[in-house]
C-alpha positions in Angstrom: -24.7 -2.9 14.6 -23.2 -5.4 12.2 -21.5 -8.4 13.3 -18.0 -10.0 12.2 -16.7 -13.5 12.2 -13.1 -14.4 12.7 -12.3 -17.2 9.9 -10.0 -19.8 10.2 -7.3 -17.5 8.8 -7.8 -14.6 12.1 -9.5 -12.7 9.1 -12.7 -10.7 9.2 -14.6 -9.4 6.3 -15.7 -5.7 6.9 -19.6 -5.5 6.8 -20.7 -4.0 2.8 -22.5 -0.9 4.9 -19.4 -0.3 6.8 -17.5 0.0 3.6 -19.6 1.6 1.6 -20.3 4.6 4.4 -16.2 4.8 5.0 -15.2 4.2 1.1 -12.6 1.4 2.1 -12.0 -0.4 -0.8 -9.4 -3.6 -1.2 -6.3 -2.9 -0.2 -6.7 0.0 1.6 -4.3 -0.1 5.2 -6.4 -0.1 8.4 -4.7 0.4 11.7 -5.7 -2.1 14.1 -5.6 -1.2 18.7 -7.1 -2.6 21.1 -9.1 -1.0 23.7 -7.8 0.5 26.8 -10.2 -1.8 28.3 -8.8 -4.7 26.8 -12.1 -5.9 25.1 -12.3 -5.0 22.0 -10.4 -3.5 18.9 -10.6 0.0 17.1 -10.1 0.0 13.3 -8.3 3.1 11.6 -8.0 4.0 7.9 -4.4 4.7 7.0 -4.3 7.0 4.2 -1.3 8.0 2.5 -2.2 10.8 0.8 -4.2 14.2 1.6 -6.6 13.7 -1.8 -8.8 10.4 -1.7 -7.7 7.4 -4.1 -11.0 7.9 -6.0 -9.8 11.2 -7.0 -6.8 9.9 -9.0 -8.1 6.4 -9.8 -11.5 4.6 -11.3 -12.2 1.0 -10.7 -11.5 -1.0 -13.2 -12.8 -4.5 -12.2 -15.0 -4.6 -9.3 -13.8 -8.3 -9.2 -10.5 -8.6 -9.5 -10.2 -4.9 -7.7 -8.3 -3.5 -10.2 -7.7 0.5 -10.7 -6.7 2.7 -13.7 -5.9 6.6 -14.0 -8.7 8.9 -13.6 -7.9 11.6 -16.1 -7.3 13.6 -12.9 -4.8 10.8 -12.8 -3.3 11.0 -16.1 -3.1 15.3 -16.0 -1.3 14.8 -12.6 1.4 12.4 -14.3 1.7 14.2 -16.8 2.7 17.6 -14.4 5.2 15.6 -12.7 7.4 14.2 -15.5 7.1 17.7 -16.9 8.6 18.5 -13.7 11.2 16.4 -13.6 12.2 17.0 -17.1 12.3 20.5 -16.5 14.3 19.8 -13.2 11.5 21.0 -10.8 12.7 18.1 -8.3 14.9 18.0 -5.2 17.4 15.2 -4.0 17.1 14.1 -0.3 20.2 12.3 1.7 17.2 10.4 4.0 13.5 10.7 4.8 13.7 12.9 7.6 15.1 15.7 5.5 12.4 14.9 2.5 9.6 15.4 5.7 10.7 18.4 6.9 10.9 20.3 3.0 7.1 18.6 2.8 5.8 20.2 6.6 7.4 23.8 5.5 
């Protein structure tokens, strides 16, 4: 089981294996509780979206973990201002109203 240090910074770098068999890349949200127990800490991936990031964007710079549109990317920007110049879009007066037209 790999092993993580806690930097000066409270910061921890996720183990490469870890990454690479969950696909978290940088800036990806993790969700951080602690144990019923009290002694230790559970790590969950946020995501935001139903379809994974990779499916939308390509790495651009490993380095500098920069993205750019996939082509799946591109067609799928390409739909929505369609949409919206066609005036396929709805208004919402708050979020609770856009979430309930999503879950129907």
């Amino acid at each position: 089981m790999p092993v993580m240090r806690v930097n000066k910074k409270h910061q921890v770098t996720i183990p490469a294996s870890v990454r690479k068999e969950l696909n978290i890349s940088a800036g990806d949200l993790l969700e951080a509780k602690v144990t019923k127990a009290k002694d230790g800490i559970v790590y969950k991936i946020k995501r935001m979206t139903d379809k994974k990031i990779s499916d939308y964007w390509k790495m651009k710079s490993q380095e500098e973990g920069e993205h750019e549109l996939s082509e799946l990317g591109k067609q799928r920007v390409e739909e929505a201002l369609l949409d919206v110049k066609e005036g396929k879009t709805k208004k919402f007066d708050n979020v609770k109203n856009l979430m309930k037209d999503l879950n129907e």
